[in-house]
C-alpha positions in Angstrom: 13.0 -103.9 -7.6 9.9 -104.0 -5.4 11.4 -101.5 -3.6 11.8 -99.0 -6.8 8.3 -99.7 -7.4 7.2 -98.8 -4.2 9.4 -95.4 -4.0 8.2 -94.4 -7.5 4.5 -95.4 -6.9 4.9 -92.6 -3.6 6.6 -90.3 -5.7 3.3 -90.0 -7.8 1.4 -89.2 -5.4 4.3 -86.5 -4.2 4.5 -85.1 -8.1 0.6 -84.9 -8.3 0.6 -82.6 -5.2 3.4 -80.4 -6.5 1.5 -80.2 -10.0 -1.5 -79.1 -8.0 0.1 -76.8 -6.3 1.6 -75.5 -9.7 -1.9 -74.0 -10.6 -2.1 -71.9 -7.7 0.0 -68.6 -7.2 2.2 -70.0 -4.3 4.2 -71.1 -7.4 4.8 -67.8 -8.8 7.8 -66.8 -7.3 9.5 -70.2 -7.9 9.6 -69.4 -11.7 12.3 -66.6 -11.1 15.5 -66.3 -9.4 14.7 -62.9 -7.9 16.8 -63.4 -4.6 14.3 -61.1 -2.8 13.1 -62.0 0.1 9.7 -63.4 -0.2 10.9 -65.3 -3.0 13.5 -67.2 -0.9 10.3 -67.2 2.0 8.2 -69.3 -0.6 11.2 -71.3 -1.1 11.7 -72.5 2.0 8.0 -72.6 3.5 6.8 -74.6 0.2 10.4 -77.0 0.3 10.4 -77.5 4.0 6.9 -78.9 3.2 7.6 -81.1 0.8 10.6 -82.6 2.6 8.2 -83.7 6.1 5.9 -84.7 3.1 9.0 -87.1 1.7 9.2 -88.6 4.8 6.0 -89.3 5.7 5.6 -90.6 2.3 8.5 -93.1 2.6 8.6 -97.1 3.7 10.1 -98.5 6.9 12.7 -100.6 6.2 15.6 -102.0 9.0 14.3 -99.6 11.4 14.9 -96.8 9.0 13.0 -94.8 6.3 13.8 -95.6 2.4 12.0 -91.8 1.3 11.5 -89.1 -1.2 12.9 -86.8 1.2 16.0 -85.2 -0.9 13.9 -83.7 -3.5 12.5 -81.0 -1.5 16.1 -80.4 0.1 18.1 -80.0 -3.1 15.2 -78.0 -5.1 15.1 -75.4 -1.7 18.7 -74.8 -2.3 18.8 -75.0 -6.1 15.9 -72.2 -6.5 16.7 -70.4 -3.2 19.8 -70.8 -2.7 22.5 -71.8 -0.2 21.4 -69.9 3.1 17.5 -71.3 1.8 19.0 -74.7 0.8 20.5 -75.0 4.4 17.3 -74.0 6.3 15.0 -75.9 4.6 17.7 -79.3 4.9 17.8 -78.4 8.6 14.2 -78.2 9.0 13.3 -81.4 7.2 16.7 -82.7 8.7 15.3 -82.3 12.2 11.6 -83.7 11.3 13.4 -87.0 10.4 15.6 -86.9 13.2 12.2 -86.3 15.8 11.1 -89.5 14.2 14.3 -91.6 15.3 15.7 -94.8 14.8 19.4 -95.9 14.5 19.8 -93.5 11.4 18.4 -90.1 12.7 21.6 -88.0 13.2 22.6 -89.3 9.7 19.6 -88.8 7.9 19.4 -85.0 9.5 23.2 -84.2 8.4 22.6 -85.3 5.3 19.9 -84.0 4.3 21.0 -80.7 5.7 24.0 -81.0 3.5 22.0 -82.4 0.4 20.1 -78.5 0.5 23.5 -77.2 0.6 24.8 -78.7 -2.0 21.6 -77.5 -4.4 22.5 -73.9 -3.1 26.3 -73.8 -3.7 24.9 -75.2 -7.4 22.8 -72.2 -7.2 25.5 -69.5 -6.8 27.8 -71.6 -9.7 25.7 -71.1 -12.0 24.9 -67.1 -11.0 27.8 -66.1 -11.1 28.5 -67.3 -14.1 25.7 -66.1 -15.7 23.7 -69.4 -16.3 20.4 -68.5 -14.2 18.1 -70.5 -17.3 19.9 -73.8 -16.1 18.7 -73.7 -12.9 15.3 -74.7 -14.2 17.2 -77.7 -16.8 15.9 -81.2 -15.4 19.0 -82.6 -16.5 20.8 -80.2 -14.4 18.4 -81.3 -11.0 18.8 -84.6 -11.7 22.6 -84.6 -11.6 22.6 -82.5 -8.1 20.0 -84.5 -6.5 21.8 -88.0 -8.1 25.2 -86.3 -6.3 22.8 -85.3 -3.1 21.9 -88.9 -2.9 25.0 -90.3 -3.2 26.5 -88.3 -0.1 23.8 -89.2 1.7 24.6 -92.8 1.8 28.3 -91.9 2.3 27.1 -90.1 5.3 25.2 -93.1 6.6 27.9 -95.3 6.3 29.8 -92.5 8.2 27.6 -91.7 11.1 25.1 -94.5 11.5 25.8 -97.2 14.3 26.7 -100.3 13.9 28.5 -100.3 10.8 26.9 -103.7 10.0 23.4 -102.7 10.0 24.1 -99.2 8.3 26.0 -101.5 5.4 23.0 -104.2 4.8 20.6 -100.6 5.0 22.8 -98.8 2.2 22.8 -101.8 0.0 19.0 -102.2 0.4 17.7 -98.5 -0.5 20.5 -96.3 -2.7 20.0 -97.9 -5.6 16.1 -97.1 -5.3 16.5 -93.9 -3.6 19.3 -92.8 -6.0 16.7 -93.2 -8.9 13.8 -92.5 -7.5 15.0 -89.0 -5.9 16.7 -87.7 -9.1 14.1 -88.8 -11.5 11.4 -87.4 -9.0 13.8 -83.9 -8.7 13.8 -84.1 -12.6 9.8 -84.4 -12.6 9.1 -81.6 -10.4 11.7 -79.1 -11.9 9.9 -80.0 -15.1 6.7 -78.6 -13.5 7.6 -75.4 -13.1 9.7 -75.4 -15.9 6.6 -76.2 -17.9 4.5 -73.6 -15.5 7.1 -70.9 -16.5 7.3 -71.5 -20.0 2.9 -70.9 -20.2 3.4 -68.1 -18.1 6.0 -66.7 -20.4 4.2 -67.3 -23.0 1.0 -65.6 -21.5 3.4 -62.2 -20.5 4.9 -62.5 -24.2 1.1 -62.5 -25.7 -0.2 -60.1 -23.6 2.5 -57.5 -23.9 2.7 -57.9 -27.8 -1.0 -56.8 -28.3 -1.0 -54.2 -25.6 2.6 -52.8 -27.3 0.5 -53.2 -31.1 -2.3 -51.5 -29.6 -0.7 -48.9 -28.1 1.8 -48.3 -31.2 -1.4 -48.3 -33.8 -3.8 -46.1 -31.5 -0.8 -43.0 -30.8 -2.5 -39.8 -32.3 -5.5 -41.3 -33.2 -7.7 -38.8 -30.6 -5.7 -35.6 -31.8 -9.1 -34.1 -32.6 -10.6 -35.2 -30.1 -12.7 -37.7 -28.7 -15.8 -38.3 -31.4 -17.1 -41.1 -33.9 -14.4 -40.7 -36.4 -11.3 -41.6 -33.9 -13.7 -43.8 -31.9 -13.9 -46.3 -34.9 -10.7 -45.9 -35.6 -9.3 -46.9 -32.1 -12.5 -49.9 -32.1 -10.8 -51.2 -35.2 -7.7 -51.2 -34.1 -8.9 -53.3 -30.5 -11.2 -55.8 -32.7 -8.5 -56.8 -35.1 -5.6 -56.9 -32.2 -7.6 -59.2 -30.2 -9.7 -61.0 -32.0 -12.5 -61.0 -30.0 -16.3 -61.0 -31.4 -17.6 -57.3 -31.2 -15.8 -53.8 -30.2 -17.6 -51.2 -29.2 -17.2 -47.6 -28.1 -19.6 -45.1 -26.5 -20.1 -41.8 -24.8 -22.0 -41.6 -21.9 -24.9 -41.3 -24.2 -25.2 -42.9 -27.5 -22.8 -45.4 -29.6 -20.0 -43.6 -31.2 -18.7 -47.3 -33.3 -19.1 -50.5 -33.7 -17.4 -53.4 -35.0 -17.7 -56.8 -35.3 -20.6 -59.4 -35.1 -23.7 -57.0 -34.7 -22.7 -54.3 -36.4 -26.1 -54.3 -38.5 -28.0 -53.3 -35.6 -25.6 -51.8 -33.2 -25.8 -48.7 -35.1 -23.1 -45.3 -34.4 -25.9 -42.6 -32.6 -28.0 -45.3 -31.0 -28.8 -43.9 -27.7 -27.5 -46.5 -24.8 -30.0 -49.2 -23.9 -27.8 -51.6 -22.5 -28.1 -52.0 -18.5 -24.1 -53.2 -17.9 -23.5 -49.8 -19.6 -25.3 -48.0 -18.0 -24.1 -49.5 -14.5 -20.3 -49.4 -15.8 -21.1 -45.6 -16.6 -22.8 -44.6 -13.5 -21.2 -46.9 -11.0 -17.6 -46.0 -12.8 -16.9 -49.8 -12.4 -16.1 -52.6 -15.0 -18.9 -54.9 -15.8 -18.2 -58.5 -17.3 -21.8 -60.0 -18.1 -20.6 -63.8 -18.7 -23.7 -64.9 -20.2 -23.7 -67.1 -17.0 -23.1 -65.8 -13.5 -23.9 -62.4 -14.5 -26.7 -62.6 -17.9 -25.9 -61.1 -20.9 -29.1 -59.8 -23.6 -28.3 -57.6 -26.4 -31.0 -54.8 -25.7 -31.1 -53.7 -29.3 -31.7 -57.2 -30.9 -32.9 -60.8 -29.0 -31.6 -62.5 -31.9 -28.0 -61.0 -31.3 -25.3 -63.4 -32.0 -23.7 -61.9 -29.1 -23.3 -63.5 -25.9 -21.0 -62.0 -23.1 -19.5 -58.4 -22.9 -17.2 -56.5 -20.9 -17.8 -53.1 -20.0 -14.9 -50.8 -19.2 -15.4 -47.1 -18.0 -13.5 -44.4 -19.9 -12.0 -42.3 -17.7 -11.2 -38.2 -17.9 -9.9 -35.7 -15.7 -11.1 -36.1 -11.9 -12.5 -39.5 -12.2 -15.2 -38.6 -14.6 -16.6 -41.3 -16.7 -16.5 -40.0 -19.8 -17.6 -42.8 -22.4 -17.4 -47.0 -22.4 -15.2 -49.5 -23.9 -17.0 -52.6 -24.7 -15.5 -56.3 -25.9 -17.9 -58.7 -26.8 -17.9 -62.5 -27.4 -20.5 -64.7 -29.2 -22.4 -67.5 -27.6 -20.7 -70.6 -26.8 -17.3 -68.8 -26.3 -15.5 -67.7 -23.4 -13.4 -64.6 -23.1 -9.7 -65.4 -23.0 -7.9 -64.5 -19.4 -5.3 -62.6 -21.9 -8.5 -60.0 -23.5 -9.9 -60.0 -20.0 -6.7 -58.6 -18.5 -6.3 -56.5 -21.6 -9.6 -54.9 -22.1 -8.3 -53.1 -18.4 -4.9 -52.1 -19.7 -6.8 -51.0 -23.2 -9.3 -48.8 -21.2 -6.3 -46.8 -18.9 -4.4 -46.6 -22.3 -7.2 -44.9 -24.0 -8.7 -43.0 -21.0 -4.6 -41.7 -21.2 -4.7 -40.5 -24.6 -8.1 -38.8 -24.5 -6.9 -37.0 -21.4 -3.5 -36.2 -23.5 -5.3 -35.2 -26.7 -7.6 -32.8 -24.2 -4.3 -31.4 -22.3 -3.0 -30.5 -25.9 -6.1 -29.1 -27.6 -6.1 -26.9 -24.7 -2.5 -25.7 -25.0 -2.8 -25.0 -28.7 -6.0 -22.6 -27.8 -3.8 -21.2 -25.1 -0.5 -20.4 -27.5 -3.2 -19.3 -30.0 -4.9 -17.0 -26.9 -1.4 -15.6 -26.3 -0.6 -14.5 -30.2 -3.8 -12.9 -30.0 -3.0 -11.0 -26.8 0.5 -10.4 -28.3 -1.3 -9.1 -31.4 -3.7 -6.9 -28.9 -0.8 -5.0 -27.4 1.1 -4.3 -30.0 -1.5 -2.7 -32.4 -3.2 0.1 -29.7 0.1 1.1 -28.3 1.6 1.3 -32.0 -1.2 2.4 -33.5 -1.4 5.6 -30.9 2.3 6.5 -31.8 1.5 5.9 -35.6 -0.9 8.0 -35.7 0.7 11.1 -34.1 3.7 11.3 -35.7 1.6 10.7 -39.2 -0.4 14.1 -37.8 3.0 15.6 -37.3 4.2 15.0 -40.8 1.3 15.0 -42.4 1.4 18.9 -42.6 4.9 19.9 -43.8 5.5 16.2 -46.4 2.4 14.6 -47.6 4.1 12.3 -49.7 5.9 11.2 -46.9 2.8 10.9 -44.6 1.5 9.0 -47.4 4.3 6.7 -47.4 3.5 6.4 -43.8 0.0 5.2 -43.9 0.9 2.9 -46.5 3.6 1.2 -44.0 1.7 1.3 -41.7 -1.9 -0.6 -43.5 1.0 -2.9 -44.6 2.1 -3.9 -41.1 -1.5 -4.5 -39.9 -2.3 -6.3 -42.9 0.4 -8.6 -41.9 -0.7 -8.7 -38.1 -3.9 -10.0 -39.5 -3.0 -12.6 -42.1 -0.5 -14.2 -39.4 -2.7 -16.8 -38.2 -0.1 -19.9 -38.6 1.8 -20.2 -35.9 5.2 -20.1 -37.8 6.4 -18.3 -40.6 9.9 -17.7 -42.5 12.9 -15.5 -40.9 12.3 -13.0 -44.4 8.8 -12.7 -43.7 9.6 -11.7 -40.1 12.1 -9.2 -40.9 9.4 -7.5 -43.4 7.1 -7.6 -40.5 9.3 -5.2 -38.7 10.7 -3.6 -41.8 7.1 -2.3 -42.3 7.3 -1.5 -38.2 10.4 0.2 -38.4 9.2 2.9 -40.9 7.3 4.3 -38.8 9.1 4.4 -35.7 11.9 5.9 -37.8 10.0 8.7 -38.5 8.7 9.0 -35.2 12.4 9.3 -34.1 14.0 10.9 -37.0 17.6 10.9 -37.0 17.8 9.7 -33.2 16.7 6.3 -34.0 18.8 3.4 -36.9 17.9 -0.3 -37.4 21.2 -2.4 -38.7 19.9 -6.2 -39.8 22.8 -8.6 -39.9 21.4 -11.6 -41.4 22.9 -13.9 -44.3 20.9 -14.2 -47.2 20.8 -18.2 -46.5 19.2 -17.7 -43.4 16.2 -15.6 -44.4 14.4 -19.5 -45.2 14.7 -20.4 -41.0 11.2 -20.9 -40.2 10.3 -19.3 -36.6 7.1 -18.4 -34.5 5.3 -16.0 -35.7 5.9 -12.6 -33.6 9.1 -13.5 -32.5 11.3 -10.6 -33.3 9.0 -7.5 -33.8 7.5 -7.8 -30.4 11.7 -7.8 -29.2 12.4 -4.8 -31.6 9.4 -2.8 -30.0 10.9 -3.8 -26.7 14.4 -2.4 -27.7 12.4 1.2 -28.6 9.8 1.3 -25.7 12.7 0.7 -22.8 16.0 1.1 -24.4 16.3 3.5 -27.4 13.6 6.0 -26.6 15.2 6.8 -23.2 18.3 8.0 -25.1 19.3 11.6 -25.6 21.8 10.5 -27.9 20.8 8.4 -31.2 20.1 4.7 -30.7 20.5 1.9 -32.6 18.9 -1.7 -33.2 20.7 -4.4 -34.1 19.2 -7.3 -35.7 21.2 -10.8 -36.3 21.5 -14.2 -36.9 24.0 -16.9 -36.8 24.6 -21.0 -36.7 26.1 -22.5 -33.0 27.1 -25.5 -32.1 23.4 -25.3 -29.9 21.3 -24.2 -32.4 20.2 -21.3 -34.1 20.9 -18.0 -32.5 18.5 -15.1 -33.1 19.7 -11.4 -31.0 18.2 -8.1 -30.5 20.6 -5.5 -29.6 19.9 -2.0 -27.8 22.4 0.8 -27.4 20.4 1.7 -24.1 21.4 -0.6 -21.5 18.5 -0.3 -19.6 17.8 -3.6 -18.7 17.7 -4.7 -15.2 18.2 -8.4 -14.0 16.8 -7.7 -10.5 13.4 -6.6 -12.5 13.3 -9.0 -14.8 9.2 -8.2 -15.2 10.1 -4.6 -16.8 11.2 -6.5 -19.7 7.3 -6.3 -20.9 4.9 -9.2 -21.4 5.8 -9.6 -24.4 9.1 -10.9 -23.7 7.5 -13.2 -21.7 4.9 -14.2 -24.4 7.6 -15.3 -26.8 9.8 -17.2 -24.5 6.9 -19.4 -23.7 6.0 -20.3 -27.2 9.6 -20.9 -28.0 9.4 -23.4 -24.7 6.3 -24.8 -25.6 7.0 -25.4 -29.4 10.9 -26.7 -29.5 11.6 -27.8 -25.0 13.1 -25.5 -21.8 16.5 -25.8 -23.3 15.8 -23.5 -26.1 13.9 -20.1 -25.3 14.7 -16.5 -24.8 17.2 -15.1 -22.5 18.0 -11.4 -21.7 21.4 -9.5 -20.9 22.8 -6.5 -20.4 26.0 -4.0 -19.7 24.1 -1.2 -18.1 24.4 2.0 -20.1 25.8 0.6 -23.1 24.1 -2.5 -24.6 20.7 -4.3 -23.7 20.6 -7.9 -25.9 17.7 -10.3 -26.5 18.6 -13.8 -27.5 16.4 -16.4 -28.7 17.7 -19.7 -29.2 15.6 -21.9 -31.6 16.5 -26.0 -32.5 19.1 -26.6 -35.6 16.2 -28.3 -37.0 14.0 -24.9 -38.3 16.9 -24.7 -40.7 16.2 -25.8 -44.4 19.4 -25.6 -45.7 20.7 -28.7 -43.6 
């Protein structure tokens, strides 16, 4: 019993250095079984330590070592696996057999073989998909319980005289046997305990950053300014929980909320020094209140006590505005909001950055309509013009009838500021454009529209068709000695919904693809822009009998589904 009591008492101290060791990151990779390779490095440098440290740690006895040696063997192999298990056995192994005495070669086979023993464990429970008992301390104390037992089979085995190796083995593997599996048990409980906080911490940590992120999606659409700032400070001060959240420009305070809000006003101009450092330094500023001091420069009766300044970042590494959490006196920022307030400021200095990159491409789409808009009217207007002149002479009804088309088809190029309308209000759009342009060609020119009446509700960009109809005119059908034709249609595919402009010219040329007119260009962007590259506008041809346009447009613009 004495004996017990001795091994356990040295176990303590053993335990209390592994727990130490527990708060420091050389035990991060022992709380996963990654198999990469400085996981199974950590394994054995950290194991092989611990099994010299089992030795030195142990009692002379008969010329031998009674010793906590086992632990560090069969936890090598249990967490590292075999190939880790044998190296770190063979290392402590050979310390013990450097140290001699009549049970050296013994005590270095065993405990070479003990390691193994924890690493063929290892792959058992792989394999079969039981990595989460690996870290069971029932599971460590029946290995090392098994480790200890061959070991003093192996002494009985190897060590000479039989006599002495007997009396030994009756002396120390009842107190070895205990002390090693409950000490194994102990230490997998560490880390086991170490893993579970750490889980715990990842689980925290990626359930605000996931609420945050989920609640502040769309929230700088219009941009960045007070109204989405306060929303976005809310969101951070009720997520986290901390004392105060703040938002600024690089100027003034867009919002507050939290302790302080009745005199850290929205449009105070910045006063604080950590901003302004945070700002101009583009750095993140954590006043503590104690290594770095914290004083509310608006109010010196501030409940406040400790803030963290994080820089809002835009394009080029351009501070654009601040992030601040705040904590009242006498409490601490959690590691979890100091960690986050990082990962909150990216995620934001993201979305601002997003929210930028689209307002941009919605004044470019708009900037392309307009050009659209530009060179259809001058070019139309020209030809409208003159063949109203020609007409106007020998039918003035029908001239009349002209202008009136024709005031109708501006009216509608100006009232089409939306960037979508329905399929029936496009085909009036070019109705109203066709009028003229079949009196312009007379009999040489015929516009066929094949389109089902419960299609005519398909909502599509505005100009998408009458800048393809002019196209079919410009380079097909006025090229034509003979009559030409336009052919309008629409139909349901298994891809979406299809949208053609036929020619009777043929005049389109692959190998030139430009000739096809910006405006063909202009509207096979938007399409791309509006609905993804897999829908869009593609052009064909059978030279000198057919030029099509097809635009291919998402099932989803149909109403009737």
């Amino acid at each position: 019993m004495d004996l017990i009591f001795s091994l356990l008492q040295q176990l303590s101290v053993y335990l209390v250095i592994a727990y130490l060791l527990s708060k420091t990151p050389l035990f991060m990779p022992l709380m996963s079984v990654s198999g990469s390779g400085s996981q199974r490095l950590t394994c054995y440098v950290l194991f092989s330590l611990f099994c010299v440290l089992g030795t030195y740690f142990g009692l002379q006895i008969q010329d031998a070592i009674a010793n906590t040696r086992a632990i560090g063997a069969v936890m090598g192999g249990l967490l590292g696996g075999p190939v880790v298990g044998f190296a770190v056995g063979f290392t402590g192994g050979m310390h013990r057999y450097s140290m001699g005495g009549f049970t050296d070669v013994a005590c270095a086979i065993s405990t070479t073989v003990e390691g193994l023993m924890g690493g063929l464990l290892h792959i058992y429970l792989v394999r079969r998909g039981r990595v989460e008992d690996i870290f069971k301390p029932g599971i460590v104390f029946a290995i090392t319980l098994a480790a200890e037992i061959c070991q003093m089979a192996i002494i009985l085995l190897v060590a000479k005289p039989f006599d002495q190796a007997y009396e030994l083995v009756s002396a120390i593997a009842l107190p070895m046997i205990i002390a090693n599996s409950v000490g194994a048990a102990l230490f997998m409980s560490i880390i086991q305990d170490r893993k579970a906080i750490y889980e715990k911490y990842s689980a925290a940590f990626t359930s605000r950053a996931l609420k945050i992120a989920q609640r502040s999606v769309g929230v700088f659409s219009d941009g960045f300014n007070p109204k989405s700032a306060e929303r976005i400070a809310r969101i951070i001060y009720e997520e986290t929980g901390v004392g105060a959240v703040s938002i600024t420009d690089r100027e003034k305070i867009l919002a507050f909320i939290g302790i302080g809000d009745d005199h850290h006003l929205p449009g105070t101009m910045i006063s604080s020094h950590c901003t302004q450092r945070a700002i101009l330094g583009k750095e993140l500023i954590y006043a503590d209140g104690y290594e770095e001091p914290y004083q509310c420069s608006i109010d010196p009766n501030c409940k406040l006590g400790s803030s963290l300044v994080i820089p809002l970042k835009g394009g080029d590494d351009d501070v654009i505005g601040t992030i601040k959490l705040y904590e009242p006196k006498r409490k601490l920022f959690s590691t979890i909001n100091l960690t986050l307030g990082e990962g909150i400021a990216k995620l934001l200095s993201n979305q601002i950055l997003t929210s930028r990159f689209l307002q941009q491409k919605s004044l470019l789409t708009k900037a392309e309509l307009k050009l659209l808009q530009a060179q259809v009217n001058p070019h139309f207007l020209f030809n409208a013009l003159n063949t109203i002149s020609a007409v106007v002479r020998r039918d003035p009804d029908r001239a009349r009838d002209l202008i009136q088309h024709l005031s109708q088809f501006f009216r509608r190029n100006l009232k089409q500021n939306s960037d979508t309308i329905t399929l029936k209000e496009e085909l009036e759009h070019i109705q109203s454009y066709m009028k003229i342009e079949l009196a312009r060609f007379s009999d040489r020119l015929s516009l066929d529209v094949q389109i089902e009446p419960s299609l005519l509700n398909i909502t599509v960009p505005t100009f998408t068709l009458q800048p393809l109809v002019e196209n079919a005119i410009k380079h097909g059908t006025s090229h034509l000695l003979d009559s030409g034709q336009v052919t309008v249609s629409a139909q349901i595919t298994a891809e979406g919904v299809l949208l053609q402009v036929e020619d009777n010219a043929g005049n389109y040329n692959p190998e030139t693809p430009s000739k096809g007119g910006l405006g063909t260009r202009i509207v096979d962007k938007r399409i791309k822009n509006l609905f993804g590259e897999q829908y869009g506008l593609t052009l064909s041809s059978q030279p000198e009998s057919w030029t099509r346009a097809s635009i291919l447009l998402p099932h989803s613009v149909r109403t009737d589904i």
